[in-house]
Backbone as CSV, one residue per row, in Angstrom:
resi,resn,N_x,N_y,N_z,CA_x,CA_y,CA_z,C_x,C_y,C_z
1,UNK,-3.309,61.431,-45.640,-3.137,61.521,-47.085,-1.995,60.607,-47.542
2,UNK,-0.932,60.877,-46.650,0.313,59.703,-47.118,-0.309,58.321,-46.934
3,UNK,-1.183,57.970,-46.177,-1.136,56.207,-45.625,-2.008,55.998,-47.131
4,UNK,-3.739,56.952,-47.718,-4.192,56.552,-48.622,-3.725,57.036,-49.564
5,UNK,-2.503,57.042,-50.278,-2.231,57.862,-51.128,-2.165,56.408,-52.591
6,UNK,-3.229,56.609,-53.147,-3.525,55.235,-54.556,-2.393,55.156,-54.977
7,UNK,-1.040,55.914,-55.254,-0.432,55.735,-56.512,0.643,55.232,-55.759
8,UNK,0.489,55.174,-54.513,1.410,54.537,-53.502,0.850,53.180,-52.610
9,UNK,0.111,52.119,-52.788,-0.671,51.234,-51.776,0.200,50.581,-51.137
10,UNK,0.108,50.353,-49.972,0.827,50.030,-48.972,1.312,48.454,-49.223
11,UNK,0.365,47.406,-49.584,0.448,46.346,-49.610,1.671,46.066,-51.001
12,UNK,1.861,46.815,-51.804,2.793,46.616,-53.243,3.971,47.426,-52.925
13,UNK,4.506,47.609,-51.870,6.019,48.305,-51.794,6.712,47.593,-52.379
14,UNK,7.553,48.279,-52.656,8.986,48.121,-52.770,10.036,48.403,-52.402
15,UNK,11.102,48.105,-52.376,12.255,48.972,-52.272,12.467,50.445,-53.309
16,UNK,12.017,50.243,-54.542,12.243,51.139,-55.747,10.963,52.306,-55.457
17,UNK,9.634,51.798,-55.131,8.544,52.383,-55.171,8.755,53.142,-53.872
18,UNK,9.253,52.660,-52.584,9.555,53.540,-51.506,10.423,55.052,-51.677
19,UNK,11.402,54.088,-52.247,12.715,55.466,-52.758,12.234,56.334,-53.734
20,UNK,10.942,55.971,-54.692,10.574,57.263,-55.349,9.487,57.740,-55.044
21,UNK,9.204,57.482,-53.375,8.113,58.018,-53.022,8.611,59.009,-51.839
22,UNK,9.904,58.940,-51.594,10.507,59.949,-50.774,10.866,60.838,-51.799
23,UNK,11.480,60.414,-53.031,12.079,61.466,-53.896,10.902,62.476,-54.035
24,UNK,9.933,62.193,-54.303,8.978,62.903,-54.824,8.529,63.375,-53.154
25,UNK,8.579,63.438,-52.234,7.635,64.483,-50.674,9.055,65.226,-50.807
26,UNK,10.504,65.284,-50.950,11.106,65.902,-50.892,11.020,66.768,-52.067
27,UNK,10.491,66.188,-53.246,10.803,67.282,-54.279,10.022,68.483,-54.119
28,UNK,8.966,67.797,-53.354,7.325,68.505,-53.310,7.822,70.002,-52.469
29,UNK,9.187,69.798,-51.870,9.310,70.961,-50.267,10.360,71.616,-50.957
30,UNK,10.822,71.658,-52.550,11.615,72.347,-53.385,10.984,73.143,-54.785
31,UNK,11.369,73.943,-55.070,10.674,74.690,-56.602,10.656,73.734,-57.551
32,UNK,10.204,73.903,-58.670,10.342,73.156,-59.785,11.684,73.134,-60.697
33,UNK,12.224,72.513,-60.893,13.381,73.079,-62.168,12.402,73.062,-63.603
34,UNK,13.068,74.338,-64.246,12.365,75.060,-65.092,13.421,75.004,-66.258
35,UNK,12.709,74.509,-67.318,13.656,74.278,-68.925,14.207,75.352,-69.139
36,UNK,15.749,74.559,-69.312,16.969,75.998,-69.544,17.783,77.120,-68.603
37,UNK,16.931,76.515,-67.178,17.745,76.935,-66.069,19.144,75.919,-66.156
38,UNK,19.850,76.840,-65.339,21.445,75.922,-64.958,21.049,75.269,-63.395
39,UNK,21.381,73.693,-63.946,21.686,72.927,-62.270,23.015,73.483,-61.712
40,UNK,23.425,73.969,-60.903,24.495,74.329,-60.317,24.481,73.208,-58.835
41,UNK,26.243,73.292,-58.291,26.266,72.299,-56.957,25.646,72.586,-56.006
42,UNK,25.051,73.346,-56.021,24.143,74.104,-54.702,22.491,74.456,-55.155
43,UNK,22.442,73.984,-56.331,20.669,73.754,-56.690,19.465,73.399,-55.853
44,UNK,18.746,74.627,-55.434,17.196,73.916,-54.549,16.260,73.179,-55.237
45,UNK,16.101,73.167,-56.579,15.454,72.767,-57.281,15.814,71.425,-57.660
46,UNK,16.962,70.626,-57.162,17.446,69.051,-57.137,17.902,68.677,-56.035
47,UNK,17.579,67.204,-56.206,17.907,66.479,-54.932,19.552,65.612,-55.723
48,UNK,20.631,65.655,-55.039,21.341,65.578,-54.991,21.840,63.687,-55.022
49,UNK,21.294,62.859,-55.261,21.724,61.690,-54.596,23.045,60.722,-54.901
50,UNK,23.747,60.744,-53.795,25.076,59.722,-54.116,26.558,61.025,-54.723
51,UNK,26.109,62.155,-53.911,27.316,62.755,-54.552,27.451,63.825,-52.844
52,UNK,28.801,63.903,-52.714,29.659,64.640,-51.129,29.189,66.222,-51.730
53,UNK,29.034,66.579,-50.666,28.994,68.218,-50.338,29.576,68.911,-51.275
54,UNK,29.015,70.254,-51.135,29.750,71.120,-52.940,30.668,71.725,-52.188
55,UNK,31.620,71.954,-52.542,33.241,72.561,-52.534,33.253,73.134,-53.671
56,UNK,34.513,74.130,-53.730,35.058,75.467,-54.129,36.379,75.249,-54.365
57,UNK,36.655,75.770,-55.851,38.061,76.098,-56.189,38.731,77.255,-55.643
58,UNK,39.917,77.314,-55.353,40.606,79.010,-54.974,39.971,79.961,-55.946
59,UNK,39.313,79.462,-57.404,38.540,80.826,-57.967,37.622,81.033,-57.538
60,UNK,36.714,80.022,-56.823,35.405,80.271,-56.063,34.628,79.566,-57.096
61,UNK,34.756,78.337,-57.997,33.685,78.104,-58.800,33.439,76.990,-57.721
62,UNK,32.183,76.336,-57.562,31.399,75.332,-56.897,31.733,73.834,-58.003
63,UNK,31.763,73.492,-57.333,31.215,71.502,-57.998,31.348,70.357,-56.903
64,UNK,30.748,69.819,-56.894,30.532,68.531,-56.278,30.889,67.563,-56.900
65,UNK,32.197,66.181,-55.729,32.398,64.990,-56.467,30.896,63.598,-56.214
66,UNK,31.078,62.626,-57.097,30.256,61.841,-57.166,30.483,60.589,-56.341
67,UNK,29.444,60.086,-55.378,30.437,59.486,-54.527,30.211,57.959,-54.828
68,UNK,31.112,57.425,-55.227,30.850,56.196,-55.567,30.600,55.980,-57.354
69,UNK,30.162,54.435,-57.326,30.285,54.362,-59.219,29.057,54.715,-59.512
70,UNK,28.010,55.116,-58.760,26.754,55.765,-59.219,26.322,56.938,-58.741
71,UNK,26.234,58.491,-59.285,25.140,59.122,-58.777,24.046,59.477,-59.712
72,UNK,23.276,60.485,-58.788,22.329,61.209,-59.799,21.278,62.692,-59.042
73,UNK,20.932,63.246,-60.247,20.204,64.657,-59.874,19.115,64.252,-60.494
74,UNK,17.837,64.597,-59.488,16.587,64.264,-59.346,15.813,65.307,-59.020
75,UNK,14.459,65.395,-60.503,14.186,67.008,-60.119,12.589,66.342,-60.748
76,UNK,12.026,68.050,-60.575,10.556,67.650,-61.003,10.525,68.852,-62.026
77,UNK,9.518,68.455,-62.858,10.004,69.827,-64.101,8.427,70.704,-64.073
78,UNK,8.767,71.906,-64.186,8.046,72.998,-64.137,7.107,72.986,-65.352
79,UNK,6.040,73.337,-65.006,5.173,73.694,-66.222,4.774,72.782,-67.347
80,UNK,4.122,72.616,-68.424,3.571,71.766,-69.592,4.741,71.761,-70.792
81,UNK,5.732,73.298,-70.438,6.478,73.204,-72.058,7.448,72.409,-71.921
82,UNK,7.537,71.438,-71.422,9.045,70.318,-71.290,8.005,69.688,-72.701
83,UNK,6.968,69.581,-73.051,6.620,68.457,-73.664,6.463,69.244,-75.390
84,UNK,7.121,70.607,-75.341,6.940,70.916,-76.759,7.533,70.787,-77.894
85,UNK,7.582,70.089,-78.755,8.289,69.420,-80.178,8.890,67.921,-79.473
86,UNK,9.932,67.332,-79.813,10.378,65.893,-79.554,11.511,65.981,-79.002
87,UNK,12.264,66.927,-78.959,13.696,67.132,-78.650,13.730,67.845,-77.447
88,UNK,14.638,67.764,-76.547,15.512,68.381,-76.256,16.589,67.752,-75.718
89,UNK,17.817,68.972,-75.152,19.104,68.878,-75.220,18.960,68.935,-73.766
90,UNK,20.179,67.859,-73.111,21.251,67.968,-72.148,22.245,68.308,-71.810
91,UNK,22.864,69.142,-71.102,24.254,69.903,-71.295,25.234,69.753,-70.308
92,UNK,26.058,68.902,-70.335,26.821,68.795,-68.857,28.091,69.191,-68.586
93,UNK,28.530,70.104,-67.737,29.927,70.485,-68.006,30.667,69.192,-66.186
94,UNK,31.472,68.759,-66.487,32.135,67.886,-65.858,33.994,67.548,-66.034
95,UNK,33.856,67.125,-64.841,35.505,66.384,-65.354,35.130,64.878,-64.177
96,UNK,36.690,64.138,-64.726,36.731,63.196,-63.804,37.489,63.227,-62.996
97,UNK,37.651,61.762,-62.062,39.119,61.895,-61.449,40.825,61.359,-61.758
98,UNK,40.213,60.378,-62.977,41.173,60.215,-64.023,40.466,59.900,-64.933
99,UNK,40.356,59.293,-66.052,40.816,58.932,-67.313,39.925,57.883,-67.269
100,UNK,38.643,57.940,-67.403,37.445,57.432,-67.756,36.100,57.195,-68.179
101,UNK,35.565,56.178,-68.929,34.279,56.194,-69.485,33.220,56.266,-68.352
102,UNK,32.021,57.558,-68.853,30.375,57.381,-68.039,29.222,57.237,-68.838
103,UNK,28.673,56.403,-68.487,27.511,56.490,-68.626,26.400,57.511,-68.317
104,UNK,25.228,58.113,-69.459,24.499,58.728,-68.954,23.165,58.010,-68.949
105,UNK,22.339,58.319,-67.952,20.932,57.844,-68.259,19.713,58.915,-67.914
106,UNK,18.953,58.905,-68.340,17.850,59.976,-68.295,16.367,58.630,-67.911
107,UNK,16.065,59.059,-66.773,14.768,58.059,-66.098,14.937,56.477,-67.017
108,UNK,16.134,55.910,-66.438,16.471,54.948,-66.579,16.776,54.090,-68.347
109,UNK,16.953,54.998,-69.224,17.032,55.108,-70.578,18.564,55.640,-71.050
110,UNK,19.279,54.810,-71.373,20.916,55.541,-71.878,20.810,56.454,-72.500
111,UNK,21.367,57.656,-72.252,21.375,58.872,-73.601,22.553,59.002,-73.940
112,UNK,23.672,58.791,-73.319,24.943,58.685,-74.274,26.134,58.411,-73.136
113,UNK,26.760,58.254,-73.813,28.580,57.754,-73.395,28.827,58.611,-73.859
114,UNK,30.293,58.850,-72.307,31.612,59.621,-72.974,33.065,59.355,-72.241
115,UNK,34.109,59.506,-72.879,35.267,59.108,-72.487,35.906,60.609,-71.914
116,UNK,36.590,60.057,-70.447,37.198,61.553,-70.178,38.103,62.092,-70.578
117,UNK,38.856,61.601,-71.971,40.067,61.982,-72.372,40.306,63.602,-72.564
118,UNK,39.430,64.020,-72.866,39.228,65.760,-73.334,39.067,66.475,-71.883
119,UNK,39.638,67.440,-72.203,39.517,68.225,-71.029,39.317,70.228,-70.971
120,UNK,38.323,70.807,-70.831,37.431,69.988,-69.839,35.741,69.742,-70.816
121,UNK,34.741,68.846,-70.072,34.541,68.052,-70.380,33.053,68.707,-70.675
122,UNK,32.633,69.368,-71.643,31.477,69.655,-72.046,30.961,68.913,-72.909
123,UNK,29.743,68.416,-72.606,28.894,67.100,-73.510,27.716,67.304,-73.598
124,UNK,26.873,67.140,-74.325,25.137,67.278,-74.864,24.831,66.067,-75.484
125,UNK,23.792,65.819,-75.120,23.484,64.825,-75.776,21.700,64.908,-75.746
126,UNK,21.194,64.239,-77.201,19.824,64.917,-77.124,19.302,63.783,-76.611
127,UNK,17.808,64.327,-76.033,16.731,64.092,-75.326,15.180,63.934,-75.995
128,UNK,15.147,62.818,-76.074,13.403,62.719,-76.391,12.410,63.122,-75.122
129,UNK,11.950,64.303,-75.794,10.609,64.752,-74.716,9.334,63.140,-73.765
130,UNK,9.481,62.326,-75.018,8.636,61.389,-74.187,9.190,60.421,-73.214
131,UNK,10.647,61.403,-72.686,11.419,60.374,-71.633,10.932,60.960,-70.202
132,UNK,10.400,62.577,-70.573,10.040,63.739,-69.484,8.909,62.843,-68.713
133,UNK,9.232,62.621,-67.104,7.787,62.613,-66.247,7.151,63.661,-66.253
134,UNK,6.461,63.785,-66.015,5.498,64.878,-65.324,4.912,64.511,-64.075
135,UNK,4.366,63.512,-63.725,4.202,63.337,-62.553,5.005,62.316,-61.418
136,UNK,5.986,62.473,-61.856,7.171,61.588,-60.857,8.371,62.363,-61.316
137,UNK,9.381,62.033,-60.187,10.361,62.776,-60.306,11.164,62.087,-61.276
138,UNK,12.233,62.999,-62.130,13.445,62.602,-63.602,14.731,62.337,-62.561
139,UNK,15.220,61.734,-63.063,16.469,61.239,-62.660,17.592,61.273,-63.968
140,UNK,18.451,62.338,-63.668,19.589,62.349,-64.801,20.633,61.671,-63.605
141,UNK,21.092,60.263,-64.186,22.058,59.431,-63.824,23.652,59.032,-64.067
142,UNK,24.371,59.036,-63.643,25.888,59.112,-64.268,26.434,57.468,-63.426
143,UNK,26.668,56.733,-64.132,27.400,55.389,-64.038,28.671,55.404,-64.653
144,UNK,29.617,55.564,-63.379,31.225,55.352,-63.312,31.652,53.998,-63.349
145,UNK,31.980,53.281,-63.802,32.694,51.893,-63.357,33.609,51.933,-63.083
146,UNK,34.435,53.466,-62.821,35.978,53.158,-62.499,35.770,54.056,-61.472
147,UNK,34.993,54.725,-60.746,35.297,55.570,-59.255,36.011,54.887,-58.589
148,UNK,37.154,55.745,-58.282,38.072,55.146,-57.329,38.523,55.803,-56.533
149,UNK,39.345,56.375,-55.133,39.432,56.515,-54.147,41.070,57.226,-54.507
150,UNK,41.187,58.493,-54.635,42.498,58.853,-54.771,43.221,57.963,-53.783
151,UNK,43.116,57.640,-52.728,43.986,57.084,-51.687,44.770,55.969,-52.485
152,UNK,43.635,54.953,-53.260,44.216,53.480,-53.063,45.266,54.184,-54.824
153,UNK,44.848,54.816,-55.763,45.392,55.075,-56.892,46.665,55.844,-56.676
154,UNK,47.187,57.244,-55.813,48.100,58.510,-55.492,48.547,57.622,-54.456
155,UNK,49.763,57.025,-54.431,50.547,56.986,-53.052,50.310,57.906,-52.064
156,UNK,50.157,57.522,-50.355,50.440,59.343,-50.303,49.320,60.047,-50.070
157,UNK,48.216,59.605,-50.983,46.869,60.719,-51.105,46.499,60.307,-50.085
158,UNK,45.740,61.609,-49.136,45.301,61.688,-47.731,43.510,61.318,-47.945
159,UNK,43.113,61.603,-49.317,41.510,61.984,-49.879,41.279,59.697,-49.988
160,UNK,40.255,59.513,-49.131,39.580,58.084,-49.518,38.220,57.976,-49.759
161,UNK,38.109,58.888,-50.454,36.435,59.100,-50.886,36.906,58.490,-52.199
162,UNK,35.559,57.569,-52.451,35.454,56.834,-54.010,34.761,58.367,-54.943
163,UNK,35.972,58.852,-55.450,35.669,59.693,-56.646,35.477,58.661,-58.269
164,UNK,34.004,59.804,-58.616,34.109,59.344,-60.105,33.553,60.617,-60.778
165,UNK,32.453,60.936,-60.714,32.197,62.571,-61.861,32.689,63.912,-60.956
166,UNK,33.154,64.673,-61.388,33.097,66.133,-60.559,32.284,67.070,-61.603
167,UNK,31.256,66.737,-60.827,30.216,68.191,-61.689,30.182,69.770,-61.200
168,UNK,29.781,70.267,-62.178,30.206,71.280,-62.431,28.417,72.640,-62.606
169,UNK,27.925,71.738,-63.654,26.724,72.518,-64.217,26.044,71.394,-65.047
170,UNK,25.016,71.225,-65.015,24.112,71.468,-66.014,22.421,72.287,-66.547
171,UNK,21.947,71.572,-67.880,21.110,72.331,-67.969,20.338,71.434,-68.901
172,UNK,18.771,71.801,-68.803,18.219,70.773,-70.118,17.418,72.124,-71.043
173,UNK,17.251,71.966,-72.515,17.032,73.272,-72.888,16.750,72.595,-74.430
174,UNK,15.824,73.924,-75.232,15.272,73.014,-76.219,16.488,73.322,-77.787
175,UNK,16.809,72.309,-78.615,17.577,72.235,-79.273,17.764,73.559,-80.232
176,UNK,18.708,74.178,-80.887,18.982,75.603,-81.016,18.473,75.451,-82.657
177,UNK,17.920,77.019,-83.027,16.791,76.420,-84.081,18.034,76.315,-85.574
């Protein structure tokens, strides 16, 4: 079934068409994410890509840093009602590792900028339903241009992982009436 699989022909790979043809057999061996659930750092329902293991505050809340100037959460969406009215909302609760602008993208489409000056860092930004796949996996994307590596920034700092988002939660959900 994988070798004839049409929407995949062997002879037209790619690099891009490969990588979203794993995204999608892995998504296939996870639940669906379902409109208005919370992504949390430990979500079965997303594939995780370009971001280190979820860690814990001494309060016990979870988040995962982003590793490098790009990650992203890659899911497949449950059911027909992602596609009802034109809207919906994105909800991301985040911080950074200092004092910088991200980019968001939703299946390769900007949905908004934000600066990390505020703290902490809850942002929405709306969503056109005709950005929703249905039959390929969504990719909500975060582009850092300043991830940087506490080491080379903190004298001293023992941490050389290229930090840029520390997420926290999100959620996609339909706009409040």
């Amino acid at each position: 079934a994988y070798l004839f699989d049409w929407r995949y022909p062997q002879f037209l790979a790619s690099p891009a068409q490969l990588a979203e043809r794993w995204r999608w057999h892995q998504l296939g061996q996870r639940p669906p994410y379902s409109l208005g659930d919370l992504i949390l750092p430990d979500s079965p329902a997303v594939l995780f890509e370009s971001w280190y293991d979820p860690e814990t505050t001494d309060d016990g809340l979870a988040f995962r840093w982003s590793n490098g100037p790009s990650a992203r959460l890659v899911f497949r969406p449950a059911g027909s009602h992602w596609v009802n009215g034109d809207r919906l909302v994105l909800n991301l609760s985040l911080d950074t590792f200092r004092e910088q602008t991200v980019y968001v993208f939703f299946n390769q489409r900007k949905v908004g900028v934000f600066s990390s000056q505020a703290r902490p860092l809850e942002v929405s930004f709306g969503l056109p339903t005709r950005l929703v796949y249905r039959n390929r996996p969504n990719v909500i994307e975060f582009v850092i241009p300043g991830a940087v590596s506490p080491a080379e920034v903190v004298p001293g700092h023992g941490d050389s992982r290229v930090l840029g988002v520390l997420f926290r939660q999100a959620s996609i959900t339909t706009p409040a009436p």
